[in-house]
Each structure stands twice: as C-alpha cells, then as structure tokens.
TIRO-2110 file (N, C-alpha, C; in Angstrom, 1 decimal):
// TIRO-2110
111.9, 43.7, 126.8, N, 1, A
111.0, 43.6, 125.6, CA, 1, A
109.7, 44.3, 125.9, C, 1, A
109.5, 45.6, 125.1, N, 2, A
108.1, 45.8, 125.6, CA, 2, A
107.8, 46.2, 124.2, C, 2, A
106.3, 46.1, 123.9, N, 3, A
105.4, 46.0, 123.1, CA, 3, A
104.3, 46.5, 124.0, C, 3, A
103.2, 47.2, 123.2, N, 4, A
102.4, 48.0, 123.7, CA, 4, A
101.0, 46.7, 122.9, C, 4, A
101.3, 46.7, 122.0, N, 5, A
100.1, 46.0, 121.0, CA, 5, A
100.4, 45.3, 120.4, C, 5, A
99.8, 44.1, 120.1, N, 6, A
100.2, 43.2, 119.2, CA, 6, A
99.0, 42.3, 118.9, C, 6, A
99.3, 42.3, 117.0, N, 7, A
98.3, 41.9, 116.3, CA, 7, A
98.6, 40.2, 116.0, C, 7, A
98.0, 38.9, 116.6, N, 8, A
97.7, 38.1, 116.0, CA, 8, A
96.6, 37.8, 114.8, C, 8, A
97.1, 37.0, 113.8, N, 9, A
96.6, 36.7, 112.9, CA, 9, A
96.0, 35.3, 112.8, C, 9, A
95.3, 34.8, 112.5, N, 10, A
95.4, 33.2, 112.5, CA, 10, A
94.2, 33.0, 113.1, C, 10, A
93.6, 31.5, 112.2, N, 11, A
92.3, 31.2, 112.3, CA, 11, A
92.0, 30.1, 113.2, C, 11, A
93.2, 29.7, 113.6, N, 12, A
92.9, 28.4, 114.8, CA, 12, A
93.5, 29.1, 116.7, C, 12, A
92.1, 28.5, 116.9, N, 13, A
92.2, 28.9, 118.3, CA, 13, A
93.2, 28.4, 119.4, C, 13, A
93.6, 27.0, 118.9, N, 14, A
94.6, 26.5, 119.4, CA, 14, A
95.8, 27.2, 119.8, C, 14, A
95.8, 27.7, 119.0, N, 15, A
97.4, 29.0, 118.8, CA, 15, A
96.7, 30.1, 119.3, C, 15, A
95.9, 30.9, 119.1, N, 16, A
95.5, 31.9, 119.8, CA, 16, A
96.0, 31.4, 121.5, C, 16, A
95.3, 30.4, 121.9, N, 17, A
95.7, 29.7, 123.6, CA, 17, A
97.0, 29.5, 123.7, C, 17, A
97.7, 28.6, 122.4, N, 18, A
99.6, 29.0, 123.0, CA, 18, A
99.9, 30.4, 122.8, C, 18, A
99.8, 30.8, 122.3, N, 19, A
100.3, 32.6, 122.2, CA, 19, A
100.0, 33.0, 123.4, C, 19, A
98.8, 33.2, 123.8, N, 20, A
98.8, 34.1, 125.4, CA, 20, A
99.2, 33.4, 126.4, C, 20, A
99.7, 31.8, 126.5, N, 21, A
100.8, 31.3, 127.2, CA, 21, A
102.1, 31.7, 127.2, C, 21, A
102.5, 31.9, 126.4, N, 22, A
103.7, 32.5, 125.5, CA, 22, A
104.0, 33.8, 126.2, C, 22, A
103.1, 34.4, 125.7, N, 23, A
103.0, 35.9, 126.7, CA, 23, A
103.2, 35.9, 127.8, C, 23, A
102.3, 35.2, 128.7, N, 24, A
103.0, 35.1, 130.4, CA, 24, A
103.9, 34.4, 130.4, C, 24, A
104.2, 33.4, 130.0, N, 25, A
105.4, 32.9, 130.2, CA, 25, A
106.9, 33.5, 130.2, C, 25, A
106.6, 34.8, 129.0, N, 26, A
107.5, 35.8, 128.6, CA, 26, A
107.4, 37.0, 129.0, C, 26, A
106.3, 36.9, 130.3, N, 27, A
106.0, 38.5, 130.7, CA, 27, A
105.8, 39.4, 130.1, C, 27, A
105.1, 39.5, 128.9, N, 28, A
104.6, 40.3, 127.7, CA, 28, A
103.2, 40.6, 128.1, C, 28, A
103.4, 41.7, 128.4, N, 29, A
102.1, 42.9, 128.7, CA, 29, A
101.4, 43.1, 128.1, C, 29, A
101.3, 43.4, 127.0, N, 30, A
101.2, 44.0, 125.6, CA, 30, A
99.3, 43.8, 125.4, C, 30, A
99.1, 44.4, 125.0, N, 31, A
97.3, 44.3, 124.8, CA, 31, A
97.6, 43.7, 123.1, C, 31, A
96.7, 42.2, 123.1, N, 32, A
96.8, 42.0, 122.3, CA, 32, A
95.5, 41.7, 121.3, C, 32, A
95.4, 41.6, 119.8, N, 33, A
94.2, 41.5, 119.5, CA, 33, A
94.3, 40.3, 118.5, C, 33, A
93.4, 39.7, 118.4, N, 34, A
93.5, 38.5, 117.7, CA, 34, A
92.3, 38.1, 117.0, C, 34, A
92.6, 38.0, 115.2, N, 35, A
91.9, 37.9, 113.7, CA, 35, A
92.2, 36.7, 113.8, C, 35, A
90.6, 36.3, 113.2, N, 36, A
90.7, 35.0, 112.3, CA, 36, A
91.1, 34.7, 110.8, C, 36, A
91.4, 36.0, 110.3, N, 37, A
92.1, 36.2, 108.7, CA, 37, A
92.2, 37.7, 108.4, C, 37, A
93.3, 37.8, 107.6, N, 38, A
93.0, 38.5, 107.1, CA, 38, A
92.6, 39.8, 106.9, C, 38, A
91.6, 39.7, 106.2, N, 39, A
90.9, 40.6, 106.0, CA, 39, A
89.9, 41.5, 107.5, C, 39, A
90.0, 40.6, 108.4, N, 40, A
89.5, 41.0, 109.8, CA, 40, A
90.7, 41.8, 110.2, C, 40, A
91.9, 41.6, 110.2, N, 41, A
93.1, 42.5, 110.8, CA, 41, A
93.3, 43.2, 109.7, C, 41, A
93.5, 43.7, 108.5, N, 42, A
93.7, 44.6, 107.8, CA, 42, A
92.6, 45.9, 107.8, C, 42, A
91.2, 45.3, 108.4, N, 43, A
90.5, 46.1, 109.0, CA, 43, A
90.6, 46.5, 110.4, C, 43, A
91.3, 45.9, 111.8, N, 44, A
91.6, 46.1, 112.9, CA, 44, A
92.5, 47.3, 112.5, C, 44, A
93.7, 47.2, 111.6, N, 45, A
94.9, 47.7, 111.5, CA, 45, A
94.4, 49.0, 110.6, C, 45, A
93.0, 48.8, 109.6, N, 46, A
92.7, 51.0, 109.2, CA, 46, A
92.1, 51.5, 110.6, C, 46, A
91.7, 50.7, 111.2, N, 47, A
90.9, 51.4, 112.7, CA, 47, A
91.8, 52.4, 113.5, C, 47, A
92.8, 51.8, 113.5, N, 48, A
94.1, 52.1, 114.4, CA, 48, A
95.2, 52.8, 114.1, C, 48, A
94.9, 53.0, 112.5, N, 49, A
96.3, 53.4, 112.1, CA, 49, A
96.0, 55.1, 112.4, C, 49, A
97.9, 55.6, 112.7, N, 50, A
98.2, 57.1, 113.2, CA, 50, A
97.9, 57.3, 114.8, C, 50, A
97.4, 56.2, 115.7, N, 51, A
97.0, 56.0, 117.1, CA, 51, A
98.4, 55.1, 117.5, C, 51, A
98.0, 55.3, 118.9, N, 52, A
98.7, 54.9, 119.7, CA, 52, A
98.4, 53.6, 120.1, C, 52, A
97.3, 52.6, 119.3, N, 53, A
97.3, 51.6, 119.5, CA, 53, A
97.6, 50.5, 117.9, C, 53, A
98.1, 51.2, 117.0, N, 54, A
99.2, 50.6, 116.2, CA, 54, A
99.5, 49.2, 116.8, C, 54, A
99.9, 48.5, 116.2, N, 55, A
100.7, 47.1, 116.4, CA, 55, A
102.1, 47.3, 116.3, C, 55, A
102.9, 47.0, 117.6, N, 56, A
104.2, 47.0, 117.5, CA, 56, A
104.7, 45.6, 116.7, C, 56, A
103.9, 44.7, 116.7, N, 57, A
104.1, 43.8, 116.1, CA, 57, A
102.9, 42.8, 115.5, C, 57, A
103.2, 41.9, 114.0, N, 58, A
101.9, 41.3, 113.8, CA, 58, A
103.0, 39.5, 114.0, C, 58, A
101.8, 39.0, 114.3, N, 59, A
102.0, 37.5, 114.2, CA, 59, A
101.2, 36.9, 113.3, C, 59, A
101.8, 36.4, 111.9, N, 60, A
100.6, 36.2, 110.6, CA, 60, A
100.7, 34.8, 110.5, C, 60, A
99.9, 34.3, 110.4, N, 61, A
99.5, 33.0, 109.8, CA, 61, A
99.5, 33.2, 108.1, C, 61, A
100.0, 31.5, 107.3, N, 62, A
99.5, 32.1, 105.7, CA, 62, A
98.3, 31.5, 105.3, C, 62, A
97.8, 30.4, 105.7, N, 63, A
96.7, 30.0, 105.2, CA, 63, A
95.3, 29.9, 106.7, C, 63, A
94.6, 31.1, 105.9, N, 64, A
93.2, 31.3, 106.2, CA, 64, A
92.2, 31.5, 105.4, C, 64, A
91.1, 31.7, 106.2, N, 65, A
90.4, 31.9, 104.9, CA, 65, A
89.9, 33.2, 104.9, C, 65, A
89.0, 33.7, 103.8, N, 66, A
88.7, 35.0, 103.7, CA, 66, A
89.7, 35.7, 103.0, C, 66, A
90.7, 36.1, 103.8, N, 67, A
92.0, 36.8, 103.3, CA, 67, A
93.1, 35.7, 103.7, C, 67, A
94.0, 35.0, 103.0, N, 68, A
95.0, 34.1, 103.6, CA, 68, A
96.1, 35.6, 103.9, C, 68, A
97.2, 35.3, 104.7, N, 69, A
98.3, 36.0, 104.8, CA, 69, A
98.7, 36.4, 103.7, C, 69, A
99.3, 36.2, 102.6, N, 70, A
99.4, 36.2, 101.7, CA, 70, A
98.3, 38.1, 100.8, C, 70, A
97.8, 37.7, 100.9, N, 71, A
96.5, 38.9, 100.6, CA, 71, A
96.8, 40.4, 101.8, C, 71, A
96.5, 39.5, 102.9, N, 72, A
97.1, 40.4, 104.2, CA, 72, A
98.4, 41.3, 104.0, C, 72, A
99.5, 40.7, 103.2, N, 73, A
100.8, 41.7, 103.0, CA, 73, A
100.6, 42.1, 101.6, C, 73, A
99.3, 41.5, 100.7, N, 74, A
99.6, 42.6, 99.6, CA, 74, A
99.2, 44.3, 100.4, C, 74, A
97.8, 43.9, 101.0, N, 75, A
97.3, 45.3, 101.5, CA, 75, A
97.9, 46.3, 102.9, C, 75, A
98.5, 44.9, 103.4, N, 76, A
100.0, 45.5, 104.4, CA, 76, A
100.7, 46.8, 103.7, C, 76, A
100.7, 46.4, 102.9, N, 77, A
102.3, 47.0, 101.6, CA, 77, A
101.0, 48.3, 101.5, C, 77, A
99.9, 48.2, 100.9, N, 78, A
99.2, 49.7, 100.7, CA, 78, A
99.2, 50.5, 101.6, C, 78, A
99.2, 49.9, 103.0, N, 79, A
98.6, 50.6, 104.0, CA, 79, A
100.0, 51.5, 104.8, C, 79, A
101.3, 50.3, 104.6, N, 80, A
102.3, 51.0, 105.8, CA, 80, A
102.9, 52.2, 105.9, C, 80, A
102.5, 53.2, 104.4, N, 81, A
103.4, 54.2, 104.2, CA, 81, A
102.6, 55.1, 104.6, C, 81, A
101.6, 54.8, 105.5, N, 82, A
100.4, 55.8, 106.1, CA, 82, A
100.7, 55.9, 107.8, C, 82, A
101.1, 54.2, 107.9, N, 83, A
101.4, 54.5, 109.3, CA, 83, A
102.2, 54.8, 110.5, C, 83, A
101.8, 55.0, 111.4, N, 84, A
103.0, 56.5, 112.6, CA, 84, A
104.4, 55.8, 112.8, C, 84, A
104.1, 53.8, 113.1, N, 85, A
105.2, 53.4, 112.7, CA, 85, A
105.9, 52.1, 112.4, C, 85, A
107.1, 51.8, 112.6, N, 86, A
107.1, 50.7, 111.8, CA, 86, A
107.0, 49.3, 112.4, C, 86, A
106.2, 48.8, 111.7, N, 87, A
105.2, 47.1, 112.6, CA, 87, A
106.3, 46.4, 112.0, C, 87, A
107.3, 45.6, 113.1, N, 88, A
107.9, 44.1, 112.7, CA, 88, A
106.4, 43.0, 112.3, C, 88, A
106.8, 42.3, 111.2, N, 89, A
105.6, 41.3, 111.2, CA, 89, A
106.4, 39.8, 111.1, C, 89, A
106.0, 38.5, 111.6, N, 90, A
106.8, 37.7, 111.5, CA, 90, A
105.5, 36.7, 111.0, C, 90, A
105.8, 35.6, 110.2, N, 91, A
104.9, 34.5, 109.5, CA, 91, A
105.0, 33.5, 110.4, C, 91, A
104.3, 33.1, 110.9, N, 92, A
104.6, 32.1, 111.5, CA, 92, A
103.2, 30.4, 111.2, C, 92, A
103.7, 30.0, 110.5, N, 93, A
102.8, 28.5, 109.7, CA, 93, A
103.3, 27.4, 109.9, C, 93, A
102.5, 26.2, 109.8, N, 94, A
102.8, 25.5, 110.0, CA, 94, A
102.8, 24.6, 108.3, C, 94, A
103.3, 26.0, 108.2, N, 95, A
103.8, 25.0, 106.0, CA, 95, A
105.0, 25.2, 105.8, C, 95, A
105.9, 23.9, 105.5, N, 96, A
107.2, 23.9, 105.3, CA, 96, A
107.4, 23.5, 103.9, C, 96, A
106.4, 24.2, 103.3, N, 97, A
106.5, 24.1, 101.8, CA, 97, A
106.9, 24.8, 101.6, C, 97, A
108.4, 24.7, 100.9, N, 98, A
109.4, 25.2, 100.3, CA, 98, A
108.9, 26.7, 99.1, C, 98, A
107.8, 26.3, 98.5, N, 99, A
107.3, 27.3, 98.1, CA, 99, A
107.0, 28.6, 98.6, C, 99, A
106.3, 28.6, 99.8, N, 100, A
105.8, 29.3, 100.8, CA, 100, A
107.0, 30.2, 101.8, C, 100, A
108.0, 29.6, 101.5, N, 101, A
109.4, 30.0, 102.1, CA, 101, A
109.6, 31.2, 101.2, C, 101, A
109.8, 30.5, 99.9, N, 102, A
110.2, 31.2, 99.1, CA, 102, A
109.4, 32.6, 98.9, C, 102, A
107.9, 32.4, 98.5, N, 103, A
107.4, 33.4, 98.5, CA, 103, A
107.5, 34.7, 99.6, C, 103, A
107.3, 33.9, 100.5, N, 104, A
107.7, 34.9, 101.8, CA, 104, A
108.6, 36.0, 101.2, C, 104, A
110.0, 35.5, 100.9, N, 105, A
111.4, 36.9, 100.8, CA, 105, A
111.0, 37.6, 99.4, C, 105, A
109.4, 37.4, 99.1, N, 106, A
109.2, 38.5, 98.1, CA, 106, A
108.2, 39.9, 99.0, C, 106, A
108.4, 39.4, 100.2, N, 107, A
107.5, 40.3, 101.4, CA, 107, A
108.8, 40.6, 102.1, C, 107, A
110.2, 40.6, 101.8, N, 108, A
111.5, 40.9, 102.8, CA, 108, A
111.0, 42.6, 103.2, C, 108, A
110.6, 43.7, 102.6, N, 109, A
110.5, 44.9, 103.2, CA, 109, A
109.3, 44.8, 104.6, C, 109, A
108.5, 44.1, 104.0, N, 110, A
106.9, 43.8, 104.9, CA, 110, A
107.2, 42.6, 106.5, C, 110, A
108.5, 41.5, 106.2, N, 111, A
107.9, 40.6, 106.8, CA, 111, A
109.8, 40.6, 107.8, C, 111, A
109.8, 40.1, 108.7, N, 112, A
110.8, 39.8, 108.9, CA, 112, A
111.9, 39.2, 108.9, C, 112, A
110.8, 37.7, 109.4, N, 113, A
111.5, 36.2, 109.1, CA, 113, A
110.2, 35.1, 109.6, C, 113, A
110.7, 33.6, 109.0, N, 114, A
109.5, 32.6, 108.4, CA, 114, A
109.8, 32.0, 109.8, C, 114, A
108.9, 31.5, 110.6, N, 115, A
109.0, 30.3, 111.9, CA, 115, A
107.3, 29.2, 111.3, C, 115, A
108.2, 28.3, 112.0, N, 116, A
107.1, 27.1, 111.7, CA, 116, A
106.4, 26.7, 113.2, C, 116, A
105.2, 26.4, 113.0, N, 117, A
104.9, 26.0, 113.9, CA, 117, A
104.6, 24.3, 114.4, C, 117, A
104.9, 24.5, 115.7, N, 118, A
104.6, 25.6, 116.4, CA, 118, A
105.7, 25.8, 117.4, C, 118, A
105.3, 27.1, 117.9, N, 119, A
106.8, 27.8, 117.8, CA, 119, A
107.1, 27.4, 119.4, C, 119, A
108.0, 27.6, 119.6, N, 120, A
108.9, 27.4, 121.1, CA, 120, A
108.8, 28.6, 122.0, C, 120, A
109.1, 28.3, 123.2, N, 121, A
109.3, 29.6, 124.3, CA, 121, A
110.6, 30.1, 123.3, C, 121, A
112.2, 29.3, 123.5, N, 122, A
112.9, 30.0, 123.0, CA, 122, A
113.1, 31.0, 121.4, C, 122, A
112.4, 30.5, 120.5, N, 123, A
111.6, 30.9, 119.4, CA, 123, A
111.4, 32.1, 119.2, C, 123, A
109.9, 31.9, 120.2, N, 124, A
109.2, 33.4, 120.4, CA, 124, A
110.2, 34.2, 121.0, C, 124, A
110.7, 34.0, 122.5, N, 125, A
112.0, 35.2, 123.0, CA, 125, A
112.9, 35.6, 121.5, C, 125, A
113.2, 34.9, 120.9, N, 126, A
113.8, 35.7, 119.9, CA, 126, A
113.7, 36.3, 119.0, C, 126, A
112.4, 36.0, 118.6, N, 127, A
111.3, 36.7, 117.9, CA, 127, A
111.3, 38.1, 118.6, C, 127, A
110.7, 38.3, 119.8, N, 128, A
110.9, 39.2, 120.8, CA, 128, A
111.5, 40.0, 121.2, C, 128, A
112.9, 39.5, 121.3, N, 129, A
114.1, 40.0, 121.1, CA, 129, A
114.4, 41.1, 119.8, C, 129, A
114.1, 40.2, 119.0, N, 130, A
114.9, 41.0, 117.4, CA, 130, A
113.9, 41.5, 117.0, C, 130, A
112.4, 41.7, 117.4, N, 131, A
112.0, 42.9, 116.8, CA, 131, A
111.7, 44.0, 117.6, C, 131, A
112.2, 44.3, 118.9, N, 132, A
112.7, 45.2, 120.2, CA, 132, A
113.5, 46.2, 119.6, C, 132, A
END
C-alpha cells in the first residue's frame, strides 16, 4: 500500500489522533494533511493541484462546519477534471442516517464507499487496499 499524500477532512481532533494511529499501525508513510472542513481542504487541494503533492487519497467527514462534506464534493466535482490524478475519496461519519447513505451514491463518480465511524484497523486496511 503506498500513498504519497493523504488529505484528512474532519473537524474533530479525536479522529485526526486515531487516523495517525491507524497509519503506524498500518505502516502508512504517506505525508498527511489534515482540514477542519471543507472549505480549508478544497483550498489545500487548488494549492496542490497538477504537483506531486496531490492526494492519493481523501478521508471526508460529512458534517462540519464552514463547508460540511457535502459542499466539499460539490466543488470536488469542479475541480477533478483539472487534476494530474485520480483521488480515491472515502466518507467516513459517524451518521447512519439512512439519508446520508443515500445521498452519498449521488457522489458514486467522486466518492468510493460510505464507512461509519469509527473505523477499525481492519476497515481502514481495506480501505487501503482497494484504493491501491
């Protein structure tokens, strides 16, 4: 599994601290950068775009503030036909509201697949896995 960059999304710190457990735990190298919404990574992501520090992958939260996720893949969708290449993005919330499911597979080009949190060692490896 290698990844060069990877964009966390999400406004609680709590998960920013399991994710980079996650990482060592998983031996994931990867330089990673981590937004508290939004609108903070859709501007990380014009900085970078056409470079070599692209996001091989994003980790999105849907409810934040500023920009929730949701807002984040409308301007995802403006931006990707610009960039060098193609970002797996996976949702990962802690809303099992059926709605929010749903909405998601209207982002199926943009998004991969929905995990709830919070997520597992084996989880993330396959997370990991399948977007390798």
């Amino acid at each position: 599994m290698k990844f060069n960059n990877i964009f966390v999304v999400d406004d609680d710190l709590v998960y920013h601290f399991v994710i980079k457990k996650l990482f060592n735990k998983c031996n994931i190298e990867a330089e990673a950068q981590f937004f508290f919404n939004g609108l903070e990574a859709i501007d990380g992501l014009k900085n970078v775009l056409k470079t070599e520090k692209e996001p091989d992958l994003i980790l999105l939260d849907i409810n934040m503030p500023v920009y929730d996720g949701w807002q984040f893949l409308d301007e995802f969708r403006k931006l990707k036909n610009n960039m060098a290449k193609d970002i797996t993005v996976y949702l990962v919330s802690s809303s099992n509201d059926s709605t929010d499911i749903d909405r998601s597979k209207q982002y199926k080009e943009e998004v991969k697949d929905y995990y709830f949190k919070p997520i597992t060692t084996k989880e993330f490896e396959e997370m990991l896995t399948s977007a390798s």
